[in-house]
C-alpha positions in Angstrom: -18.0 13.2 -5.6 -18.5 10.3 -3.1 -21.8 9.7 -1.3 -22.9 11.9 1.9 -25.1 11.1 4.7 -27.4 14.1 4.6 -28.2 14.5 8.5 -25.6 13.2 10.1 -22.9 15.4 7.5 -24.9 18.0 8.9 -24.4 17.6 12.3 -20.9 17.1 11.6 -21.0 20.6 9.7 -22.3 22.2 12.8 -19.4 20.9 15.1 -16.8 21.5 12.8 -17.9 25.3 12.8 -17.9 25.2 16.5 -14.1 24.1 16.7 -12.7 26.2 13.8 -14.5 29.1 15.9 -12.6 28.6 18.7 -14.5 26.3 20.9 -11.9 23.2 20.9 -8.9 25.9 21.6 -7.5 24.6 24.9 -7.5 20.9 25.6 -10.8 18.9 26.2 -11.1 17.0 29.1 -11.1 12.9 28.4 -14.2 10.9 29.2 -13.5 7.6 28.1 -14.5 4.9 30.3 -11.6 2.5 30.0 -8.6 3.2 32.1 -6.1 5.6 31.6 -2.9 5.0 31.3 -1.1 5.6 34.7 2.4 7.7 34.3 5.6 5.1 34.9 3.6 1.8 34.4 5.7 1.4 31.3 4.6 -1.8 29.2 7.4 -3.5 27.2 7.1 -4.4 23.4 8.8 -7.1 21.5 10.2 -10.6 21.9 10.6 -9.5 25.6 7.5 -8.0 26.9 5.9 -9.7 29.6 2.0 -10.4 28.8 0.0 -7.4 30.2 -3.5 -8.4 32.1 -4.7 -7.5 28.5 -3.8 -10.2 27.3 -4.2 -12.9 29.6 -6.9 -15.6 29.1 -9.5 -14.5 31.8 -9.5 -10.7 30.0 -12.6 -10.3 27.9 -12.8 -9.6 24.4 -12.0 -5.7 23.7 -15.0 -4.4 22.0 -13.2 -0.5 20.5 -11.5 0.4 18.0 -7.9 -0.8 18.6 -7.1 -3.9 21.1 -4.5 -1.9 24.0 -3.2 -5.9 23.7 -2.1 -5.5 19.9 0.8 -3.6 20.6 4.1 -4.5 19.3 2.3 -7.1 17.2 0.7 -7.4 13.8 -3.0 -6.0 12.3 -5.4 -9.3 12.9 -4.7 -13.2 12.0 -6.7 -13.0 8.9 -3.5 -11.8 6.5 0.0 -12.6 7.1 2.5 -9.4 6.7 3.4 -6.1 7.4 0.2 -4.2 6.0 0.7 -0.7 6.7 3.7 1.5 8.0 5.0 0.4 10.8 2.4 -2.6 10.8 -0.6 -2.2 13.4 -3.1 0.8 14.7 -0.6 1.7 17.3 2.5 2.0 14.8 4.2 -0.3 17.2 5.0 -3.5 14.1 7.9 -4.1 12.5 7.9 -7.5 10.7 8.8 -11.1 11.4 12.1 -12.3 11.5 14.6 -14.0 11.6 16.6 -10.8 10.5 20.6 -11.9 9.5 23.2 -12.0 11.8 25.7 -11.8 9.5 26.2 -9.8 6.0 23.1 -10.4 4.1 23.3 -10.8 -0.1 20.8 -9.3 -2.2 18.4 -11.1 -3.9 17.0 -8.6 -6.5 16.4 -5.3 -7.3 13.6 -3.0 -8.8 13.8 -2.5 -11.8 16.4 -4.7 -12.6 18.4 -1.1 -14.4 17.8 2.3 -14.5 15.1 4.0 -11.7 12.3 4.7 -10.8 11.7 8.3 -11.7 9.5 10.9 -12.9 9.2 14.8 -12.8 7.1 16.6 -10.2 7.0 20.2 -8.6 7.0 20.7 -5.0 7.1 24.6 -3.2 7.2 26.1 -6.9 10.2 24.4 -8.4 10.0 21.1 -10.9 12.6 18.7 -10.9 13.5 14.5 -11.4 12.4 12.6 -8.1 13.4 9.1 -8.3 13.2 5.9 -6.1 11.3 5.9 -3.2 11.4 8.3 0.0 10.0 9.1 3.2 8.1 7.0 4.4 8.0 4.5 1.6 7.8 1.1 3.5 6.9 -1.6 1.4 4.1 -3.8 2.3 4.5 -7.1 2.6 2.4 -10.3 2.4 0.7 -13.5 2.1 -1.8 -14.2 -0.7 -2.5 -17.1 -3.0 0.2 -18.8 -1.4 2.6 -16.4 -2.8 4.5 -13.3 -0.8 3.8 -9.8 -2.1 5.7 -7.0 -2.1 3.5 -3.9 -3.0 5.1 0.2 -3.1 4.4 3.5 -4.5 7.1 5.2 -6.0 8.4 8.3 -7.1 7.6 7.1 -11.2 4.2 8.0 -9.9 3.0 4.3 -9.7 2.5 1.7 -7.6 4.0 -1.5 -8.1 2.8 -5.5 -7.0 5.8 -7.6 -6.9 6.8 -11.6 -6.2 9.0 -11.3 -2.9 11.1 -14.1 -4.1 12.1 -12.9 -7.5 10.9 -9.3 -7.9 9.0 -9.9 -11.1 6.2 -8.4 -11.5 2.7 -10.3 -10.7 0.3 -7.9 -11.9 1.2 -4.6 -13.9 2.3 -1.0 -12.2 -1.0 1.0 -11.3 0.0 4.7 -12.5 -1.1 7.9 -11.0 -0.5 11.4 -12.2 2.3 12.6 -9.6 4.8 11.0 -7.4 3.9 8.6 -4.5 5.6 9.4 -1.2 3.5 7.4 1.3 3.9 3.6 2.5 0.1 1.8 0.7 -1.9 0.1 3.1 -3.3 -3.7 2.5 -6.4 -4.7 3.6 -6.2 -6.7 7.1 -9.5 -8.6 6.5 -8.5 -10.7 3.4 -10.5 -8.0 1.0 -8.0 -7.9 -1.8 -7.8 -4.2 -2.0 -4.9 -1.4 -1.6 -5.3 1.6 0.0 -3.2 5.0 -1.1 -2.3 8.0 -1.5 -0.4 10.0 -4.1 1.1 13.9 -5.0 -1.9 14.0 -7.7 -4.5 15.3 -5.7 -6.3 11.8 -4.6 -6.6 9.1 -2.2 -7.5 5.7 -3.8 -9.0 2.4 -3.5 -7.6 -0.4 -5.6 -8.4 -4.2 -6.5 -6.0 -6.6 -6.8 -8.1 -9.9 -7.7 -8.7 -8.8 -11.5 -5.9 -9.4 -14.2 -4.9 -5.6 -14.0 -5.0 -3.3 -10.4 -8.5 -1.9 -10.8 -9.2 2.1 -9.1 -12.5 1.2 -7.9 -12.7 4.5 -5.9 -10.9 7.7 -5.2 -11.2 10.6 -2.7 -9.8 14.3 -4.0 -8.5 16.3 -1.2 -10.7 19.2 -2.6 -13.7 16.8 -1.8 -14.0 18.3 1.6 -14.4 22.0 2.9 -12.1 23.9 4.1 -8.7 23.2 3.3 -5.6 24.5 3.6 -2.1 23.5 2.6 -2.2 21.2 -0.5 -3.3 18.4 -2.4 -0.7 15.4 -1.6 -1.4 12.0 0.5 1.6 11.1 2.4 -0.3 9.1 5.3 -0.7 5.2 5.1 -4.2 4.8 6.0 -5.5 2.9 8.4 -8.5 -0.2 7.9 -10.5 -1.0 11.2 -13.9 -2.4 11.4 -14.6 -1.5 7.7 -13.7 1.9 8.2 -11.0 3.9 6.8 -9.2 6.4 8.6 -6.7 9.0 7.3 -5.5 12.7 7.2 -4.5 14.6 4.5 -2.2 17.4 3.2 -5.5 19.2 3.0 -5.0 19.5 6.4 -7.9 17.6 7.1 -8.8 14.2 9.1 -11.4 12.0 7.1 -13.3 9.1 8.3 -14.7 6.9 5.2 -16.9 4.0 5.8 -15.9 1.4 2.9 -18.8 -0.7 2.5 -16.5 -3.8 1.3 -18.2 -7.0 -0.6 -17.8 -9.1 -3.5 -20.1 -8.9 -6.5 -21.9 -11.7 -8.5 -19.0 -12.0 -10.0 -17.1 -13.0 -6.8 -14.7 -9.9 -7.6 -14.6 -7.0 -4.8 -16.5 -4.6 -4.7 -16.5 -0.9 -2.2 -19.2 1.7 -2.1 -16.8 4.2 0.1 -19.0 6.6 2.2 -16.8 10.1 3.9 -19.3 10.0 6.9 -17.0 12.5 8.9 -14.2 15.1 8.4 -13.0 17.6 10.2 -9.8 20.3 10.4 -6.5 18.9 12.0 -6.2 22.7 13.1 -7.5 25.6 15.0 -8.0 28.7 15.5 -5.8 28.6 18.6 -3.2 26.8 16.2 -3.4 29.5 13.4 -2.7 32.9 15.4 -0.2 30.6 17.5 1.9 29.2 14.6 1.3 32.4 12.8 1.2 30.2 9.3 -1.5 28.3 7.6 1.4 25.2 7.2 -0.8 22.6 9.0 -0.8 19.5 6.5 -1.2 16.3 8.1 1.6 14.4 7.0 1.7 11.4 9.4 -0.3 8.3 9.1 -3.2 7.8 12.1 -2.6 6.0 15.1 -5.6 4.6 17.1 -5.8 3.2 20.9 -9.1 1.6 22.3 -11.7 4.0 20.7 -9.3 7.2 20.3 -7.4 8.2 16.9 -4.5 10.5 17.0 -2.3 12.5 14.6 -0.6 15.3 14.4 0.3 18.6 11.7 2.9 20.4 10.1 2.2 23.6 12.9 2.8 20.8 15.7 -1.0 20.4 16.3 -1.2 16.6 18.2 -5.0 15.7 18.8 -6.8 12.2 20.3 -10.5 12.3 18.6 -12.8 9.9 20.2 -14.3 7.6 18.1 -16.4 5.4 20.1 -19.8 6.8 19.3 -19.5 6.6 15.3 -20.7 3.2 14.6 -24.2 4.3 16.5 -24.2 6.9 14.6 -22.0 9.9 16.8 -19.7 12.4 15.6 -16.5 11.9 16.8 -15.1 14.2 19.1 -11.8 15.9 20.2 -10.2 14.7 23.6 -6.8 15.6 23.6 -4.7 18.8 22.3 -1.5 19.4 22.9 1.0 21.9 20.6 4.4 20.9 20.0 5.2 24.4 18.8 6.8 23.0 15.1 6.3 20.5 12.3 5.8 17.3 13.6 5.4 15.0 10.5 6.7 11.7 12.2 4.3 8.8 13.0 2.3 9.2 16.7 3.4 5.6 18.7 1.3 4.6 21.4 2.3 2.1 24.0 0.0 -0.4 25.6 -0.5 1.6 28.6 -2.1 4.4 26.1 1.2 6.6 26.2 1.8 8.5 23.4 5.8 8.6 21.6 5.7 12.3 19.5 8.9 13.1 17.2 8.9 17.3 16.7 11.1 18.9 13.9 13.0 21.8 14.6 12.2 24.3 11.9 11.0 27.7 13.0 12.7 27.2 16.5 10.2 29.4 17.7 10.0 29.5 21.9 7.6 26.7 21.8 9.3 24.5 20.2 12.8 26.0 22.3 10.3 25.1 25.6 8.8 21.8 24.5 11.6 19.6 22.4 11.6 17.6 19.8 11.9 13.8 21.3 8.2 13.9 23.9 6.5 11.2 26.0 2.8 12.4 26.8 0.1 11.2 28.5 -3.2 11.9 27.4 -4.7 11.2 29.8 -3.5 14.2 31.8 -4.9 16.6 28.9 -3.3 20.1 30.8 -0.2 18.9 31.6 0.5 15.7 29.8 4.6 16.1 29.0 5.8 13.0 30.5 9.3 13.8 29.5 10.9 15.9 26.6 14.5 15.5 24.7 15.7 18.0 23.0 17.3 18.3 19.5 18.0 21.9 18.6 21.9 21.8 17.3 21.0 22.6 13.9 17.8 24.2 12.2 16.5 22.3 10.4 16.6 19.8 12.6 14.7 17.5 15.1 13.2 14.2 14.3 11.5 13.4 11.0 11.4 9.6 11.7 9.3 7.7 13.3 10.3 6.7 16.6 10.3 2.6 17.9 9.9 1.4 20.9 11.8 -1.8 22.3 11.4 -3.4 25.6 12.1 -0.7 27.7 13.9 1.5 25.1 12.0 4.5 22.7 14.2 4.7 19.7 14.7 7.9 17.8 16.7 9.6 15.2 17.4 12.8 14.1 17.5 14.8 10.9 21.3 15.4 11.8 22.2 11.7 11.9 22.4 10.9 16.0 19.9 7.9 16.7 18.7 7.9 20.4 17.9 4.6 23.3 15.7 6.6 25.4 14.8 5.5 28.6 11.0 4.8 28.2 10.0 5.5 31.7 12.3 8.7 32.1 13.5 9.8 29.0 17.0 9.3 30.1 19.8 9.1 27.3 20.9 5.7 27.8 23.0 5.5 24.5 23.7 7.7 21.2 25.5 7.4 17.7 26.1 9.0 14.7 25.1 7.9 11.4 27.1 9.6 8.0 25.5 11.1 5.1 23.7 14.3 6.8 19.7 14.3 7.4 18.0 10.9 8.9 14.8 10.3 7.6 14.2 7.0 8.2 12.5 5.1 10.9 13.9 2.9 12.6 13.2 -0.8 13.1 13.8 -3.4 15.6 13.2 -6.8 15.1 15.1 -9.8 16.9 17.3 -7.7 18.7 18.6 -6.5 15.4 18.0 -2.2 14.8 18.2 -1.7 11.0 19.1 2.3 10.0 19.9 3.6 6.4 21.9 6.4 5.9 22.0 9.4 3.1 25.5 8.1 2.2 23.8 5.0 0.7 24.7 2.2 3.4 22.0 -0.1 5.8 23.2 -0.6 9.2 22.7 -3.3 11.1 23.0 -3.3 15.4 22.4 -5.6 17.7 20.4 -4.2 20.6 19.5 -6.9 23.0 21.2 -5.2 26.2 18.7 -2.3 25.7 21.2 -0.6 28.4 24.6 -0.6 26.2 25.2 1.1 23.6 24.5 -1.0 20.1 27.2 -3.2 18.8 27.3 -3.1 15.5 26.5 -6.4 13.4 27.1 -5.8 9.3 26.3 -2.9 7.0 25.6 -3.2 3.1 26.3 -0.4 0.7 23.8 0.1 -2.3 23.7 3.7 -3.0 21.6 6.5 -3.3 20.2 8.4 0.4 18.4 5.5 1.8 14.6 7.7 3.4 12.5 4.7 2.6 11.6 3.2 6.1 12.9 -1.6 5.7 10.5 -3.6 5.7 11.1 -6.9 7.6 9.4 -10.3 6.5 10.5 -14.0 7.2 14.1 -13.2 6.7 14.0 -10.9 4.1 14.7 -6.8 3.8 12.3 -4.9 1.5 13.6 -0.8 0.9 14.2 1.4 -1.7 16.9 4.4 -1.9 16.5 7.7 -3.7 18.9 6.5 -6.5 15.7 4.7 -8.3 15.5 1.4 -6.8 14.0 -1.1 -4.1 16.0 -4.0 -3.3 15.7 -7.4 -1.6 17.8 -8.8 0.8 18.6 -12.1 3.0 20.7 -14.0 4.3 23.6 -15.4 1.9 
């Protein structure tokens, strides 16, 4: 059991009973002091985006959670790479470039025969998982003057591989159940890895001894109540020696980490949960009419607010800014979709939240609401900025993670279409359809390049530097197997596995 703090657990214990009561049923209003975003004063991301006042040199240091000024761009200078999925707080990251114009060649593959696979049971049936899935973005980066490539995969273990021959540098860390979640790295140079797996815990790992070392674990039945189940699939999130992630538990959990190094000079944690709380309601529960309200998404976080979302379509902001002194968190934002919404919030500079809704129960709600939204927190009783709809099939909707690009929001859809949304209207500007059935993936945009996989097996490469055309297409690869796992992009390179058993490397030939 991990350490408490007696008082302030019980505070927190007192407000959780007041919200699972009842009282945080309709949305709260916001108080922050910062600015809110302002509805149509769109901020672009990537190579393009012009610098926001954020960002200029007179702009003081931001003293919250999440810098509004990070967007688009990587976790902190201290580590090179792509740490977490999709990269930053904001899930707004996608890698460094240059990403290949032309054909790329592969350069190794994971293991180098057979896969990646091991038995688990999910919704009362056992059977052979293999490869990696959704979300399954690799990490990638720079230690020891050496790139890594780090994974969990479905032969329950995570693996710490050389990016430049895909040889192993230290040996797989097993678990006991497949991994399905992208690991997190430490953005402060601590050499730990963060995550999650189908065996019932969330874990904290060293990488500077000679084997990957647990050196602390949370169990999803650490924390009271739950509902749903046991499994991890969030990347978590490291800010100001905090840990933040949610859980198929259904709950949100707040650890402070307590990082260091020993006499020794090897790391050390001494993880405290100082807050927890439901990622449902009461409202949420007779609404849904289920208890399916996992959280399956990994955290997001804007200046001093954290948001995520549930399998019953429950999106909440939490304020965070009091914790540090001491302050539970609180709720500041509510908004039901009406269905599962599993994909990844985005938020964009100006605080705007990008939210990708299945379409499962296709219950009026989620008929009313859609599946592709823009909201605005900062308009908590009204905050749909615009909605798209995806309700051709059931299932269906989005299960990605959507991207945003200049002035574009990229989706795609379990069906196969992938979306250029207007940003500042939701306009259709362009769509296309991808073979192979349901679109997991997430996409990503980097260099004007928009890398989807398919289910048939096949990575597809577009180039989408006229954000108002529709993509032209650049080069595709087949490798096999339904391609889930979310690419990750670094220095020229493409990291991603496939559900045939393997993850594979690629560059330019």
């Amino acid at each position: 059991m991990e350490p408490r703090m007696g008082v302030f657990r019980l505070l927190v214990a007192g407000m959780l009973v007041l919200i699972v009561g009842g009282v945080a049923t309709t949305a709260w209003a916001l108080h922050r002091a910062e600015p809110r975003p302002r509805p149509g004063a769109q901020a672009a991301t990537g190579p393009s985006a012009s610098p926001s006042p954020a960002t200029s040199p007179s702009a003081p240091p931001f003293a919250g959670w999440s810098d509004p000024a990070g967007v688009g761009r990587p976790q902190g200078t201290k580590v090179q790479g792509l740490l977490t999925f999709r990269g930053n707080p904001t899930r707004t990251y996608y890698g460094q470039g240059p990403v290949p114009r032309v054909t790329p060649a592969q350069r190794w593959q994971f293991p180098k025969s057979g896969g990646m696979c091991a038995m688990s049971a999910d919704k009362g049936e056992t059977r052979e998982w293999c490869g990696t899935g959704w979300t399954g973005q690799p990490a990638v980066f720079e230690r020891d003057g050496r790139t890594w490539v780090v994974f969990g995969a479905y032969d329950r273990s995570i693996h710490f591989l050389d990016a430049a021959t895909g040889e192993r540098i230290l040996p797989d860390f097993k678990t006991g159940d497949i991994i399905k979640g992208s690991v997190t790295v430490d953005p402060d140079g601590f050499p730990l890895i963060y995550s999650g797996s189908r065996d019932g815990y969330y874990r904290v790992l060293a990488i500077d001894r000679g084997t990957p070392t647990e050196l602390w674990k949370l169990a999803a039945d650490a924390v009271k109540p739950t509902l749903w189940n046991d499994d991890w699939d969030g990347a978590g999130l490291v800010i100001d020696d905090y840990l933040l992630e949610g859980g198929e538990n259904s709950q949100f959990h707040v650890v402070k980490l307590n990082r260091g190094y020993g006499p020794d000079g090897k790391v050390t944690v001494a993880p405290q949960l100082v807050f927890n709380t439901p990622g449902w309601d009461e409202q949420e529960l007779k609404d849904a009419g289920d208890t399916n309200v996992s959280i399956e998404n990994s955290v997001a976080v804007y200046r001093d607010t954290v948001y995520f979302a549930n399998s019953g379509g429950l999106v909440q902001g939490w304020d965070l800014s009091g914790l540090k002194a001491g302050r539970a968190p609180t709720r500041t934002f509510r908004f039901w979709t009406g269905d599962d919404t599993d994909a990844s919030i985005v938020v964009d500079a100006d605080g705007f939240l990008y939210v990708g809704s299945e379409y499962e129960k296709g219950n009026a709600r989620s008929r009313e609401v859609g599946q592709m939204l823009k909201l605005d927190p900062s308009k908590p009783d009204n905050p749909v900025v615009w909605a798209v709809k995806d309700q051709g099939q059931k299932p269906g909707g989005i299960w990605g993670t959507p991207a945003l690009y200049g002035d574009l929001a990229v989706y795609d859809t379990a069906g196969g279409d992938v979306l250029g949304l207007d940003r500042a209207t939701g306009a259709v500007r362009w769509r296309f359809h991808l073979p192979g059935g349901e679109t997991w993936q997430s996409p990503v945009i980097v260099d004007d390049v928009l890398l989807m996989g398919d289910c048939t097996g096949v990575l597809h490469a577009y180039d989408v530097a006229d954000t108002h055309a529709e993509p032209r297409p650049l080069w595709e690869v087949k490798i096999g197997g339904c391609i889930e796992s979310t690419p990750a992009v670094w220095k020229g390179s493409l990291y991603f596995g496939t559900r045939a058993g393997a993850v594979h490397a690629f560059a330019a030939g």
